[in-house]
C-alpha positions in Angstrom: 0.0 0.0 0.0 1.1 3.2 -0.6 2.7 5.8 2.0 -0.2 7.8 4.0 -0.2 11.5 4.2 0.4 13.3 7.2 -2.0 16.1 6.6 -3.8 14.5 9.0 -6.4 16.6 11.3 -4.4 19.8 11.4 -7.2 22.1 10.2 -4.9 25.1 11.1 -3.3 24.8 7.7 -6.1 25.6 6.5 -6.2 29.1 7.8 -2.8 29.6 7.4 -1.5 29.1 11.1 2.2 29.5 11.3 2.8 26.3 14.0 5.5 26.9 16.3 7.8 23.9 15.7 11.4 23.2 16.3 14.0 23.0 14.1 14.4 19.7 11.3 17.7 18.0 11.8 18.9 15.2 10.1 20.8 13.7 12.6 20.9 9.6 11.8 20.5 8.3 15.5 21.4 9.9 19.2 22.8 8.7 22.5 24.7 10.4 24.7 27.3 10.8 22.6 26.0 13.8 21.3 26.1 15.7 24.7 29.1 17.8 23.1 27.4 19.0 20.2 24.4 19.8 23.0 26.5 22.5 24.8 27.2 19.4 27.4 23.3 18.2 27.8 22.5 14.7 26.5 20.2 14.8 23.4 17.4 12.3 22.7 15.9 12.5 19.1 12.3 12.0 18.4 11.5 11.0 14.5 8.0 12.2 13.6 5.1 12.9 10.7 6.1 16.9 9.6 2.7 17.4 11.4 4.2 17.4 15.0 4.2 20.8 17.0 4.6 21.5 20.4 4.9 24.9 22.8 8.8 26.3 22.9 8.0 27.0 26.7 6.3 23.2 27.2 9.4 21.4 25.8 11.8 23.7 27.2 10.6 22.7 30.9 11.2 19.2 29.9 14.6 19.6 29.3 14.9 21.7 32.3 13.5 19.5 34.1 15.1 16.2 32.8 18.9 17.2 31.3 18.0 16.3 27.8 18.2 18.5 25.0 15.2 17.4 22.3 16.3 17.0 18.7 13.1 16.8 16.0 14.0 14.8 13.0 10.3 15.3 10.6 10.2 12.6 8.4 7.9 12.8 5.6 4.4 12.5 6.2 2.9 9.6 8.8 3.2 6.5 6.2 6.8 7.2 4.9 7.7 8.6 8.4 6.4 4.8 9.8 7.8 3.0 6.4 11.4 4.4 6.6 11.6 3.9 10.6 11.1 0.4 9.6 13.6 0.1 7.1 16.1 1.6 9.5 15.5 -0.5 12.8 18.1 -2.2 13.2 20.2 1.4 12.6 17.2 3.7 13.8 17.4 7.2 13.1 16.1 8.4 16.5 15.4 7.5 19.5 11.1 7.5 19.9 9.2 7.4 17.7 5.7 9.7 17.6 2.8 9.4 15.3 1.9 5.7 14.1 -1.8 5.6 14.6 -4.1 2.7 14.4 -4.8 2.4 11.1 -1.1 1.5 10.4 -0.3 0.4 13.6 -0.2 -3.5 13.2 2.4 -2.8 10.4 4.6 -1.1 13.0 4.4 -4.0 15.2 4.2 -6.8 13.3 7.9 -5.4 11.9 9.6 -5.0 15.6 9.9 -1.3 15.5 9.3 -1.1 19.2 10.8 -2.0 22.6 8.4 -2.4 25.8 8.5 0.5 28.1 5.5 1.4 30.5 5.7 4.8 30.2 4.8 7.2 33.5 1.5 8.0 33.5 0.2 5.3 31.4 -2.4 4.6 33.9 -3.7 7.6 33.1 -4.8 6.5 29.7 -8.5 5.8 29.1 -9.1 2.2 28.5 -10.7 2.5 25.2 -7.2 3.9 23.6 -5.0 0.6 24.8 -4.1 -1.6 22.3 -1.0 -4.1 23.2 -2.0 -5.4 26.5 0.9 -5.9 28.7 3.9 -5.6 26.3 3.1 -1.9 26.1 5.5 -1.7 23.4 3.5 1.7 22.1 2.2 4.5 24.7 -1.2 6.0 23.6 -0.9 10.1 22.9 -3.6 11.9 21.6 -7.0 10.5 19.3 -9.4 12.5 16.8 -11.9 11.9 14.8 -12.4 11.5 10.8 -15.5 13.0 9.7 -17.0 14.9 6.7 -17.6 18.6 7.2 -19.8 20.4 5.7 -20.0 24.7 4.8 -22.7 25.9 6.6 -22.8 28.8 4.4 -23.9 26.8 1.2 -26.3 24.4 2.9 -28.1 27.7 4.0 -27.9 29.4 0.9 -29.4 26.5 -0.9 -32.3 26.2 1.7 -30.5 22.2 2.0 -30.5 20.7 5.0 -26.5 19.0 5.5 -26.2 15.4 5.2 -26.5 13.8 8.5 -24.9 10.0 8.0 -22.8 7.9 5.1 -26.3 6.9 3.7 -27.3 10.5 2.6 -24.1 11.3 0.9 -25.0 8.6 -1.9 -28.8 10.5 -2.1 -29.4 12.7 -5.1 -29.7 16.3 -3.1 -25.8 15.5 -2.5 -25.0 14.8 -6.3 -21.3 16.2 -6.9 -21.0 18.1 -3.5 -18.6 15.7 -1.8 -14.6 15.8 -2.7 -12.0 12.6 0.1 -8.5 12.0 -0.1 -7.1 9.0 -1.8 -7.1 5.9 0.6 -3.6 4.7 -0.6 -2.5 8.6 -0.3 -3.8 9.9 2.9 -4.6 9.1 6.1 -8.1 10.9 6.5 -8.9 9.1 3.2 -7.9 5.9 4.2 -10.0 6.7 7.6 -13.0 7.3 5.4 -12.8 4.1 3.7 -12.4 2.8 7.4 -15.4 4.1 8.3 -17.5 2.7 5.4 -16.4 -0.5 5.9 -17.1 -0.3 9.5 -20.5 0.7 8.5 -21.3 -1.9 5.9 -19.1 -4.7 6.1 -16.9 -6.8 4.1 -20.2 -7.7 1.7 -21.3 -3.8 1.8 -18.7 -1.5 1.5 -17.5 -2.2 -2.4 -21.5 -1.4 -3.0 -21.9 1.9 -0.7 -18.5 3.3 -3.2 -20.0 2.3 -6.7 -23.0 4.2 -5.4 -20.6 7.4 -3.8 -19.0 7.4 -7.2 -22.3 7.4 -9.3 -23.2 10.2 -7.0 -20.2 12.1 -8.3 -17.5 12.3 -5.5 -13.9 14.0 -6.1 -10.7 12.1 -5.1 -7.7 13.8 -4.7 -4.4 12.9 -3.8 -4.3 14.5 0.0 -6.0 16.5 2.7 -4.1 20.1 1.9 -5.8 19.9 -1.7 -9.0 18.3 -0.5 -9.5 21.0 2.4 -7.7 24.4 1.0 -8.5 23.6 -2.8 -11.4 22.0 -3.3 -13.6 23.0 0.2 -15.8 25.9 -0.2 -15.8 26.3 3.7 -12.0 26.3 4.6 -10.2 29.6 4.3 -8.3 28.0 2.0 -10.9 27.1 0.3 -12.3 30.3 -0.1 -9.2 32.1 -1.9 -9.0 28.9 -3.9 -12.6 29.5 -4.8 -13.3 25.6 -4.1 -17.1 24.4 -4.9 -17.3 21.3 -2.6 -19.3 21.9 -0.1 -18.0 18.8 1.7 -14.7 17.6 2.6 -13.5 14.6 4.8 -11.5 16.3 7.3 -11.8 16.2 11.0 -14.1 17.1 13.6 -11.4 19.7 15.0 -11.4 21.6 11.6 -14.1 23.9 12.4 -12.4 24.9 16.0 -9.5 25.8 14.2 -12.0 28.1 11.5 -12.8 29.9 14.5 -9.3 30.2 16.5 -7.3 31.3 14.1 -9.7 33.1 12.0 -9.2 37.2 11.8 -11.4 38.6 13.0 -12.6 35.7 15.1 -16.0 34.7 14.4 -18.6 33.7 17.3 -19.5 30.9 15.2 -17.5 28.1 13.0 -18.4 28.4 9.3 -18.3 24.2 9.2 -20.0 21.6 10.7 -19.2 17.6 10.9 -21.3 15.6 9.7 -21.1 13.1 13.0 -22.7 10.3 11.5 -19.2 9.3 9.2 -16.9 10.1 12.2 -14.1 7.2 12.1 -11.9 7.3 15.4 -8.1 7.6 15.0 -5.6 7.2 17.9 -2.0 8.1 17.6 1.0 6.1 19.4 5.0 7.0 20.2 6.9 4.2 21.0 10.7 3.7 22.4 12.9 2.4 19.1 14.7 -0.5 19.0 18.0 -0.2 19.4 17.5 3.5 20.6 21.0 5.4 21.0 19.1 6.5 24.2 17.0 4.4 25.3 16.7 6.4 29.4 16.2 9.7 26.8 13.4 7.6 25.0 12.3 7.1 28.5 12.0 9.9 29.5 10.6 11.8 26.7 7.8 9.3 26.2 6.9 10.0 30.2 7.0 14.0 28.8 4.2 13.4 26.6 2.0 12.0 28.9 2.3 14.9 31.3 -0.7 16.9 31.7 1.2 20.1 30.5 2.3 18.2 27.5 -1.5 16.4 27.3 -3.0 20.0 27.8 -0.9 21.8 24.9 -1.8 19.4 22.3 -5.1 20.7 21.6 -4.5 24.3 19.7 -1.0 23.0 18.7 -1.7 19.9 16.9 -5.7 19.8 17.1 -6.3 16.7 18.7 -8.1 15.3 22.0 -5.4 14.0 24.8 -6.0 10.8 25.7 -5.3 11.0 29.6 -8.3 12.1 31.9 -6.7 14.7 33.8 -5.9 17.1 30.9 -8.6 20.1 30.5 -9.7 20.3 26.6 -10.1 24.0 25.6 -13.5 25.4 25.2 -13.0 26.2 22.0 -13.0 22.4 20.9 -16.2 21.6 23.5 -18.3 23.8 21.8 -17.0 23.9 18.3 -15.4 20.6 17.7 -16.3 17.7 20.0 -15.9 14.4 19.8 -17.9 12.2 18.1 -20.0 10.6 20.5 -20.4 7.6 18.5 -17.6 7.1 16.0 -17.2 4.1 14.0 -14.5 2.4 14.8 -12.6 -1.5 13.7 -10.4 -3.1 16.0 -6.8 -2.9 15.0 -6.9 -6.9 14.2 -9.0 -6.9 11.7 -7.5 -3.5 10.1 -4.0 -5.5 10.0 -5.8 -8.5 8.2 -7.8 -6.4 5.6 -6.4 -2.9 5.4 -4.0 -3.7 1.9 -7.5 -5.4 0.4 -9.8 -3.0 0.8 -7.2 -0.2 -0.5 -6.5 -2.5 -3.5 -10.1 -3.3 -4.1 -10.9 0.3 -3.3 -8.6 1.7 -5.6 -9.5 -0.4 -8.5 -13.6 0.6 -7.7 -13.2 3.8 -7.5 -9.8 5.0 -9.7 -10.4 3.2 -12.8 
């Protein structure tokens, strides 16, 4: 299958939020070798999707606190990022590893990328997000939720109410209004084609997309063109003068409309359509064969931390995972969770996922 985008849920691209990030190095490994080139700190080297962001003042207290100095090595987006850390385990690149989620998961695995380590915190860490029982060779970080939105604007404007569940997209009302993401591409498409086979089934899925397709929906290759291009609703979108007045995106987008909007509306301009929410969890994991495996440690500890758990939210726009971490307001009243989401456990996503994007791809492509 091919490589998954990283344009994941971060909705503030959209509306062109500069994220504060730190610096891309291309350093091939760390241990505590690298304290001279550290001004005498040890270093510890997480290797992430080019979607990670964090606070300067949130990761500064964490070396502070802990000794390390934290090198960022952004590798692609999420599917290459995962792909290439599995080519290199046996020589890793880093030291943790951040942003497998579950719909790629098993492939992580299944290939030894990671070592068990319990980290601090983890019982923490709502039941619902665990996956590996007692080898806790990944920690749970943050989840979110795939879902189509929808531009309020358009819907009103065309006296049409907004589609409510998978089963009125394929209606006639919705005829060429829908434009997803490739499910070989991208990770929100893939999560879409997730959710529909959660829905229907293996003997209902294939039929739901020949009907999608007759009813005219756009694929295109990843979220950033999907959302900023083609969307109506998205800021993007509106510069780009898309005319889809759906997207699959993520139930965050519309808080980030409104946070990073100027001037800041009082309402979002979107809307999720919570009936096609798919839930996606994201893990970080200590390498095999880290350099630094205490660093690993102790950076996979940091992200459990409820200042770490707490600034994920407008950073990265996505739900912690521990129970002790506020949410903003801005996500409870513009962008909550779905409160049903469909969802497939991670088995039968390892045993099917490269089918249905084969069969998917051959539906709906050709």
């Amino acid at each position: 299958m091919s490589t998954i985008t990283s344009s994941r849920r971060l909705a503030a691209t959209a509306v062109g939020l500069s994220l504060v990030t730190l610096p891309v190095l291309s350093a091939c490994g760390s241990s505590d070798a690298d304290a001279g080139a550290s001004g005498g700190k040890k270093t510890v080297t997480l290797v992430t999707h080019d979607s990670w962001a964090v606070s300067k003042n949130v990761l500064a207290d964490f070396e502070k606190r802990s000794g390390y100095t934290v090198r960022v090595l952004k590798d692609g987006d999420a599917g290459q990022a995962v792909n290439k850390a599995i080519l290199t385990k046996d020589n890793p690149q880093g030291d943790v590893f951040f942003g497998v989620d579950n719909t790629l998961l098993s492939r992580a695995l299944d290939n030894g990328l990671f070592q068990s380590y319990e980290a601090k915190g983890s019982a923490g860490i709502a039941d619902r997000y665990r996956v590996d029982g007692d080898k806790h060779r990944v920690t749970p970080v943050d989840s979110g939720d795939i879902c189509v939105n929808y531009d309020k604007a358009y819907f009103a404007k065309h006296h049409l109410a907004p589609p409510r569940s998978f089963d009125d997209l394929v209606k006639p009302a919705y005829k060429d209004l829908l434009v997803t993401e490739n499910a070989s591409t991208s990770s929100p498409g893939l999560g879409f084609l997730l959710g529909t086979a959660a829905q229907y089934g293996d003997d209902g899925w294939q039929g739901y997309w020949k009907k999608l397709k007759a009813n005219g929906v756009k694929v295109v290759d990843g979220w950033e063109q999907a959302y900023n291009d083609e969307f109506s609703g998205s800021a993007g979108g509106r510069k780009a003068k898309g005319d889809r007045p759906l997207v699959v995106s993520y139930a965050s987008s519309p808080p980030a409309e409104v946070v990073y909007a100027d001037p800041r509306p009082d309402t979002a301009p979107t809307g999720v359509v919570d009936g096609t929410c798919f839930r996606q969890v994201e893990y970080a994991g200590l390498l095999s064969n880290a350099g630094n495996s205490e660093g690993g440690k102790a950076l996979l500890d940091f992200l459990l931390t409820k200042e770490f758990q707490e600034d994920m939210p407008l950073n990265m726009f996505v739900y912690p995972v521990t129970g002790t971490a506020r949410v903003p307001e801005e996500f409870t009243e513009f962008g909550p969770q779905a409160k049903d989401p469909h969802t497939l456990a991670p088995a039968k996503i390892a045993a099917d996922r490269d089918q249905w994007v084969t069969s998917w791809t051959s539906l709906v492509l050709k």
